[in-house]
N, C-alpha and C positions, 0 to 999 in steps of 0.2 A: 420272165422267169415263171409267172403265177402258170402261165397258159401251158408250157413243160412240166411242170410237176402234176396240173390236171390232166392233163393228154397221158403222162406216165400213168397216172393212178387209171382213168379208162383202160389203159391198155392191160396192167395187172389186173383188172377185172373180168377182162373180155378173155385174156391169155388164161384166168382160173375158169373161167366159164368152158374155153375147148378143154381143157386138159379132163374139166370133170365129165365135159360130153363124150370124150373118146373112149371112157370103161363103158357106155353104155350102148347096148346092142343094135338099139337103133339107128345109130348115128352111122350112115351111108358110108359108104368105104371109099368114095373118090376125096368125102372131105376130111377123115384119117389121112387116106395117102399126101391130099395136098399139107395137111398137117404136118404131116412131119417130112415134105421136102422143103416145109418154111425152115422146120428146126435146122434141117442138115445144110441148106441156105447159110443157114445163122454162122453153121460149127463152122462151115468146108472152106477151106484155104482162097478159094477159087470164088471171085465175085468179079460185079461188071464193074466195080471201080476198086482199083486192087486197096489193102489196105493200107500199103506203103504211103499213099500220097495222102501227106496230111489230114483231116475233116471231112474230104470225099469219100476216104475210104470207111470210114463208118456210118455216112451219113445213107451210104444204100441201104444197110442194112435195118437203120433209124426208121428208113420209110419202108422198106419192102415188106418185112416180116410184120412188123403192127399192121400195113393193111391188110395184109395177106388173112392174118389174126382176126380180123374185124369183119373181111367179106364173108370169111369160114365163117362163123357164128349167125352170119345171115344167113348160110344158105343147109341152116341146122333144122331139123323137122319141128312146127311148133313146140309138141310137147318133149319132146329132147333138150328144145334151149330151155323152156319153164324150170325144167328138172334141175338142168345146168345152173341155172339162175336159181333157182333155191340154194341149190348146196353150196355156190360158189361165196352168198350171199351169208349164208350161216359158217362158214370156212374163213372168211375176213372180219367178222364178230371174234372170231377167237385167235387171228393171227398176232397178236403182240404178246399172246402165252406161247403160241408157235414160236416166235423168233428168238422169246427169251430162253425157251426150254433147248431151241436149235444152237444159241449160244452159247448154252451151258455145256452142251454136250459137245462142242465143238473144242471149248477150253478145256474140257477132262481131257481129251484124247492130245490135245498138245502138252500139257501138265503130264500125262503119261508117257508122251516121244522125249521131253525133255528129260522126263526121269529116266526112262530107258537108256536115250545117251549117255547123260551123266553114268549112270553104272557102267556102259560098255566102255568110258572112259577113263575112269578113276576107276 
C-alpha cells in the first residue's frame, strides 16, 4: 500500500509539473499535444481494455496516462522543467490552504443549491 500512495504522490507532482510547463511558451508543441491526448485517453469512452470488465478496465488507464505524464516531463526543455519544478514545488507548500479553501467553496455552492430547492419547493 506504502509503494501506491508514493507512486500516487510522484505522479501528482509530475502531473503539476506538466500542467505548470504547458502555460509556458517554450514547451514544444508535440509534448502539449501528446499532453492532452493522455488527458482525452483518460476522459474518452473508448480504451484498449473497456472499462466494463472489472480492474482491467481501469488498470490501462492506471499505467498509461502516469507514464505517458512522466515520459512528457522528460522530454521538457531543461530550463522549462527547472521552472516547472519551481512552481510546482511552491504550489504543493501551499496545497492544503488550496484544498481547504476548494472545500469551502464547494459547500457554499451546495448550501446555496440546497437552499434554492428548498425555496423552489416550499
Amino acid at each position: 500500500m506504502r509503494r501506491i500512495l508514493t507512486f500516487l504522490k510522484l505522479f501528482r507532482y509530475d502531473l503539476l509539473v506538466m500542467l505548470v510547463a504547458i502555460k509556458h511558451r517554450d514547451t514544444p508543441r508535440n509534448v502539449k499535444g501528446l499532453l492532452l491526448a493522455a488527458i482525452l485517453y483518460l476522459l474518452s469512452p473508448i480504451d484498449l481494455l473497456p472499462d466494463a470488465i472489472p480492474l482491467a478496465g481501469v488498470i490501462d488507464d492506471v499505467v498509461i496516462v502516469p507514464a505517458a505524464v512522466m515520459g512528457l516531463t522528460k522530454m521538457l526543455p531543461r530550463h522549462v522543467r527547472y521552472y516547472a519544478e519551481e512552481q510546482a514545488g511552491r504550489m504543493l507548500r501551499y496545497m492544503p490552504v488550496i484544498l481547504v479553501m476548494a472545500s469551502l467553496f464547494v459547500l457554499c455552492w451546495l448550501g446555496l443549491l440546497i437552499y434554492g430547492l428548498y425555496r423552489l419547493i416550499f
